[in-house]
C-alpha positions in Angstrom: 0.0 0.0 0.0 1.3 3.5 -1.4 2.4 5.9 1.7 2.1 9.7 1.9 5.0 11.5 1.1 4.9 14.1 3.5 3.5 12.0 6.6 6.2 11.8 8.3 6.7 15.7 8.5 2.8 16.1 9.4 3.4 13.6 12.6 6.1 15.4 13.9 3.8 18.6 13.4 1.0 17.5 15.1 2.7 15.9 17.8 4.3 18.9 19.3 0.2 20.0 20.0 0.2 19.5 23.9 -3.0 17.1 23.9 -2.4 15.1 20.3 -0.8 11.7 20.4 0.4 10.1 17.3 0.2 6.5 17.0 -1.8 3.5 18.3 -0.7 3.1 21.8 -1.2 0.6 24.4 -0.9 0.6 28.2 2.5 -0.1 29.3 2.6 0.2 33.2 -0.1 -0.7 35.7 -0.1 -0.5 39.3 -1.2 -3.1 41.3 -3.9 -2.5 44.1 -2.1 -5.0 46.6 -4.3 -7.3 46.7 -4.4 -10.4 44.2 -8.3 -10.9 43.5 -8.5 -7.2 43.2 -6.0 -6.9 40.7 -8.0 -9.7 38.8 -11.2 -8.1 38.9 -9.9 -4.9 38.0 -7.5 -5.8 34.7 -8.2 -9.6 34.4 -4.3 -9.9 36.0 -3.6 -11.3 39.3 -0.2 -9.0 39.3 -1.6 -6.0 37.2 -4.4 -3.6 39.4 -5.4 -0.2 37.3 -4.0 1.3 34.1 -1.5 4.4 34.3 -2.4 7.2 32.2 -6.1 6.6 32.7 -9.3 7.1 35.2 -10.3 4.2 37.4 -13.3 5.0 39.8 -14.5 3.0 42.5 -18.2 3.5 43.8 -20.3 2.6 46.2 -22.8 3.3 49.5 -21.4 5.1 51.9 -19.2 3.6 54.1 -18.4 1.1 52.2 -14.7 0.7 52.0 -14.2 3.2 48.6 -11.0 5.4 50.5 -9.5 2.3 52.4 -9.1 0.8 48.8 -7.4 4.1 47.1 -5.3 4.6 50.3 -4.0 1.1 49.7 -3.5 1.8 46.1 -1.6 4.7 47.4 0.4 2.8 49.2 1.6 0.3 46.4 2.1 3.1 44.3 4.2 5.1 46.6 6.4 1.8 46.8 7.1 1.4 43.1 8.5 5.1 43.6 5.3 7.2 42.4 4.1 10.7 44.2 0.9 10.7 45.7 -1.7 14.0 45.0 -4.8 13.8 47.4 -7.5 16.0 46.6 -10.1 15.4 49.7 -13.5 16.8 49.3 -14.9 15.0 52.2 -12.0 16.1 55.0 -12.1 12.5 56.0 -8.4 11.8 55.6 -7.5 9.3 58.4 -3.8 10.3 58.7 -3.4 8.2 62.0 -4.3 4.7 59.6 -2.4 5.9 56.4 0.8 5.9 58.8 -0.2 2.4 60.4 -0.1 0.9 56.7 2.9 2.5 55.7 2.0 5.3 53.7 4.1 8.2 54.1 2.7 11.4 54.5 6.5 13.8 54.1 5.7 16.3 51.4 8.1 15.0 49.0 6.3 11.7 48.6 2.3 13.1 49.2 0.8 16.2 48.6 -2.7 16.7 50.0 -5.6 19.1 49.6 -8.5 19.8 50.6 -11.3 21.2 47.6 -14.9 21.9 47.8 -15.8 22.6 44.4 -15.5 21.5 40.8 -13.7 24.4 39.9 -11.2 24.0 42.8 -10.2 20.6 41.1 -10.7 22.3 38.2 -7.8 25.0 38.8 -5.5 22.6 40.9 -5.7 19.9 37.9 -5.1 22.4 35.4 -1.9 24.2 37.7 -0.7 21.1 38.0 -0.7 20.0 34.4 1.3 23.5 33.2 4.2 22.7 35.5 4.1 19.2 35.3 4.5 19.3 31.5 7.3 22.4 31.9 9.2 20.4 34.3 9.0 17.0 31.9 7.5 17.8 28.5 5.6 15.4 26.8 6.2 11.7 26.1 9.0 11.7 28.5 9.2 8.0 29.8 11.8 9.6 32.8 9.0 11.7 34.1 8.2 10.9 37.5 5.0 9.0 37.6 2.1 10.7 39.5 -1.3 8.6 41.0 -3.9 11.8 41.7 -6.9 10.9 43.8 -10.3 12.8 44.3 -12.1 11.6 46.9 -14.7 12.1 46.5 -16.6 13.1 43.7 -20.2 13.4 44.9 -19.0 16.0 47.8 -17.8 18.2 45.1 -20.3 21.1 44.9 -20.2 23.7 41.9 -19.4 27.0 42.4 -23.4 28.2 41.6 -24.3 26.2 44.2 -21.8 28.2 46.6 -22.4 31.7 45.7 -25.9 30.9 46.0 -25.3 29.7 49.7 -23.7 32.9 50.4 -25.8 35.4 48.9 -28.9 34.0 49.5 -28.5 31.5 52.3 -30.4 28.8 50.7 -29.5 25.6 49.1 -30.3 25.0 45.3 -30.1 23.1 42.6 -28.4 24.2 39.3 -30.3 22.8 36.9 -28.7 20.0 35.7 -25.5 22.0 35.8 -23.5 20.0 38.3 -23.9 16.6 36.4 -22.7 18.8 33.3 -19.3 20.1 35.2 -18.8 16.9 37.3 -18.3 15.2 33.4 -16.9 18.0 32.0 -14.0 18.1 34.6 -13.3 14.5 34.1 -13.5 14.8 30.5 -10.6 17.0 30.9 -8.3 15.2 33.4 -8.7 12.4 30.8 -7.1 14.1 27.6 -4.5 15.8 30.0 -3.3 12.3 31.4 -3.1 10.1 28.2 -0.1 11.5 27.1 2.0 11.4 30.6 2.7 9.0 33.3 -0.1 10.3 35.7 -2.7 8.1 37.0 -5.9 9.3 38.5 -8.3 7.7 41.2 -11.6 8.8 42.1 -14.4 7.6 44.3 -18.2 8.2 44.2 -21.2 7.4 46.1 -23.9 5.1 44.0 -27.5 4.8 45.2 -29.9 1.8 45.2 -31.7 1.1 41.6 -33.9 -1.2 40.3 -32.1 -4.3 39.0 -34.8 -5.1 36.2 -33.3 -2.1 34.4 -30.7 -3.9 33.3 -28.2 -2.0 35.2 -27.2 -3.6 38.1 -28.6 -2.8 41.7 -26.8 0.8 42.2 -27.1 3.8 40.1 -23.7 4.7 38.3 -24.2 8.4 37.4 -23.6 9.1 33.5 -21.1 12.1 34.3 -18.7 9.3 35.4 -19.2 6.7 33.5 -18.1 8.3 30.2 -14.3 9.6 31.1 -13.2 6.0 33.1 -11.5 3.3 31.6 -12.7 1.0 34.3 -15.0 1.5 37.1 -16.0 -0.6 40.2 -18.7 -1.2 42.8 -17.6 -2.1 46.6 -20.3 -2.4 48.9 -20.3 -3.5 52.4 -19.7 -6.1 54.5 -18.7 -6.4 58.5 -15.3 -7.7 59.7 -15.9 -8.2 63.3 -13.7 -10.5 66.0 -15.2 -10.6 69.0 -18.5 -8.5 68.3 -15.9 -5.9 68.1 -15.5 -4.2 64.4 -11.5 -4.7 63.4 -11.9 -3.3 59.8 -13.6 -3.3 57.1 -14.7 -6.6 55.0 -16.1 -5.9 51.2 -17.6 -7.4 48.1 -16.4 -6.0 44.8 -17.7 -6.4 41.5 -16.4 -5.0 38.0 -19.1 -2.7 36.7 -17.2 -1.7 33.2 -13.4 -2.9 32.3 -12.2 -3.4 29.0 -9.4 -6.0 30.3 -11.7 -8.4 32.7 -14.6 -10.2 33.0 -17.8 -7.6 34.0 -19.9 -8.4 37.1 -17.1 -10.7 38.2 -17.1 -10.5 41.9 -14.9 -10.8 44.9 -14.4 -10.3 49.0 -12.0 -8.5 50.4 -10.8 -7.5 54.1 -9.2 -4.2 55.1 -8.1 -4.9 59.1 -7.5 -1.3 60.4 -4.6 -1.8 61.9 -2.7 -3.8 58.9 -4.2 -2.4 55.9 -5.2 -5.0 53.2 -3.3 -8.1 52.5 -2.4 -8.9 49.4 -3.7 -12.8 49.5 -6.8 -11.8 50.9 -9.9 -13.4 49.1 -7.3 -15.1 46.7 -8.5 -19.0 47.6 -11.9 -18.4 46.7 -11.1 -16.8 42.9 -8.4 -19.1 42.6 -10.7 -21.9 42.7 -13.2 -20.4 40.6 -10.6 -19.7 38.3 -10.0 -23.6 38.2 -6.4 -22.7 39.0 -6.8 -24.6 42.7 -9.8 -27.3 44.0 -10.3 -29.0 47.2 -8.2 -31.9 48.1 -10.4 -35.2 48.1 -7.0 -37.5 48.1 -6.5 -39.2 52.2 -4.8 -36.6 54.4 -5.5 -33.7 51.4 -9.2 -32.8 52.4 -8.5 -30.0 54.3 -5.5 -29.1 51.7 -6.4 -26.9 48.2 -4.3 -28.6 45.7 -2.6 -26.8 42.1 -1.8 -29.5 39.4 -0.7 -28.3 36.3 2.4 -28.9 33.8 5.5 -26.2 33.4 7.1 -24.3 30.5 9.7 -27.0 30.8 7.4 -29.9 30.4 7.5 -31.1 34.3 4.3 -32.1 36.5 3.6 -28.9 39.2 1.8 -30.5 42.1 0.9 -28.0 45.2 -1.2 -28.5 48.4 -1.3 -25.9 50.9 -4.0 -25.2 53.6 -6.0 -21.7 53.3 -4.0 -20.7 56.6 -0.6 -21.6 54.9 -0.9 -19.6 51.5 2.0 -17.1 51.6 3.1 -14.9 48.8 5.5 -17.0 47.5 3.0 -20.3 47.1 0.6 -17.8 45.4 3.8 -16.5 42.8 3.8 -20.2 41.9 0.5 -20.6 41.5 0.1 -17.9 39.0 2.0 -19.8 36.9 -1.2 -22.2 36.1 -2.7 -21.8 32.7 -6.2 -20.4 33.6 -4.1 -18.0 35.8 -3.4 -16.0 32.8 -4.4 -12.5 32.0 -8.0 -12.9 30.7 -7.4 -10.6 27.4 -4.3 -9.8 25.6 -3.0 -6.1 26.4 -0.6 -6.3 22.8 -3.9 -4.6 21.1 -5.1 -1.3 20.7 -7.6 0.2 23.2 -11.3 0.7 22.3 -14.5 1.8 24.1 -17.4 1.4 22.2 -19.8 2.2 25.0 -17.4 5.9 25.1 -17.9 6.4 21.1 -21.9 6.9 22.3 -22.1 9.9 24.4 -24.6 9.2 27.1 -27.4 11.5 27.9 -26.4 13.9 30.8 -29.1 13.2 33.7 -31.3 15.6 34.5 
């Protein structure tokens, strides 16, 4: 097939524009969540959690477990060498936990603020974005990698909604306006990121729905569901010892994800005083995986057992009890055939559902 002659001078033209890419690109890095069966929900990976250079949102009721989850995220992320930007509309930050799980909180490795609006995220993205690319420039693979998280974005008022508060003393609606902005603003995080190593976070609050509708049993507003690559529900479950609440015990579920399977489901626990363990959950998604299955050999009934054959052609044979799994027995257990990433990442990224703008709610 005939090429253009004067292609190659139009790329390097187009690609000095601040917000045009040039070429089909694929993710590269991922950070993992760390915790197994999380990662696998999330990008169909046991070792891979949630795409850099994209938007991954995590809703759910209140109190579910939304923050614990990013605040772990931020903590794996922080280990592989990544700064941490908190943007906190809820002033919820538990300082005193982030510090029992390791997280730390010096200024050179977290910077945190507190917004109320959309067009305080709004200012402090687009800030951020002018020096970041004047300190890096663009496709700069030595940049230092960045995971932003706004918790959350259902706190976030708009900025008719405060002047009307302060003029007027009431609290209004804006007509529609706030769904508008709140899609708008991530609309714009999204074609700032895709072209640096920044990764952003964000939480949201979902409400009950009918199930009938063919949407699941909470409400995912439209304003987020356009701008994230992949989005998932956590909703609660009690982790008590002693009829004394130690944490905080939850069931995920992947509500959109190009890279895994949707509705897949798992349980996690988030002890306060530990943070989340990375094997938490994992026996239960390995089985269903068919990666592990009860013993039913004498002495083995208690036992999970992992048969499968090696690169090298040799017979892999692993019992374990639940209480013995360790990191290092679940390494090897990766290695099992359906352990495998559930859909090749060597392909160009599509979102169909993204192509069809959704109708802004009312």
């Amino acid at each position: 097939m005939a090429g253009l002659p004067f292609l190659n001078a139009f790329k390097k033209a187009v690609d000095k524009l601040d917000t045009v890419a040039v070429g089909v690109r694929s993710i590269e890095n991922w950070i993992s969540t760390g915790a197994y069966v999380l990662n696998r929900r999330l990008s169909g990976d046991y070792l891979r959690g949630i795409p850099e250079s994209r938007i991954t949102l995590f809703a759910g009721p209140s109190g579910a477990g939304k923050s614990f989850i990013t605040n772990n995220i931020a903590l794996s992320a922080q280990k592989a060498g990544q700064h941490i930007v908190i943007l906190d509309s809820e002033a919820s930050l538990d300082t005193d936990y982030l510090k029992r799980i390791g997280l730390s909180l010096d200024e050179n490795d977290l910077t945190y603020m507190s917004v109320t609006t959309i067009e305080d995220v709004n200012a402090v993205m687009s800030e951020f974005f002018s020096n970041y690319k004047k300190a890096y420039g663009k496709n700069n693979k030595e940049a230092q990698k960045v995971t932003i998280i706004i918790d959350s974005l259902a706190m976030l008022s708009s900025s008719t909604e405060m002047e009307n508060y302060a003029s007027q003393g009431v609290i209004k609606g804006d007509q529609g306006q706030l769904s508008k902005r709140r899609k708008a603003m991530l609309r714009m995080i999204c074609g700032q990121i895709n072209n640096y190593p920044i990764t952003v976070l964000c939480t949201d609050h979902v409400y009950p729905q009918d199930p009938l509708k063919g949407d699941g049993e909470w409400a995912i507003t439209n304003s987020t569901k356009f701008s994230c690559s992949i989005i998932g529900v956590v909703t609660k479950l009690n982790l008590k010892e002693g009829g004394i609440q130690r944490g905080v015990r939850m069931r995920f579920s992947a509500y959109k994800s190009r890279f895994s399977l949707p509705g897949a489901k798992c349980e996690l626990e988030i002890p306060f005083d530990t943070g989340m363990s990375s094997i938490t959950g994992l026996c239960e998604v390995l089985e269903a995986d068919g990666v592990i299955a009860k013993g039913t050999q004498p002495g083995e009934k208690l036992k999970y057992i992992c048969e499968y054959t090696n690169d090298a052609g040799e017979a892999v044979r692993i019992a374990f009890k639940e209480s013995e799994l360790t990191d290092e027995i679940a390494q090897e257990l990766f290695k099992h055939p359906a352990a495998r990433p559930m859909i090749a990442r060597d392909e160009p990224e599509f979102d169909l559902d993204a192509m069809d703008a959704s109708k802004d709610e009312e």
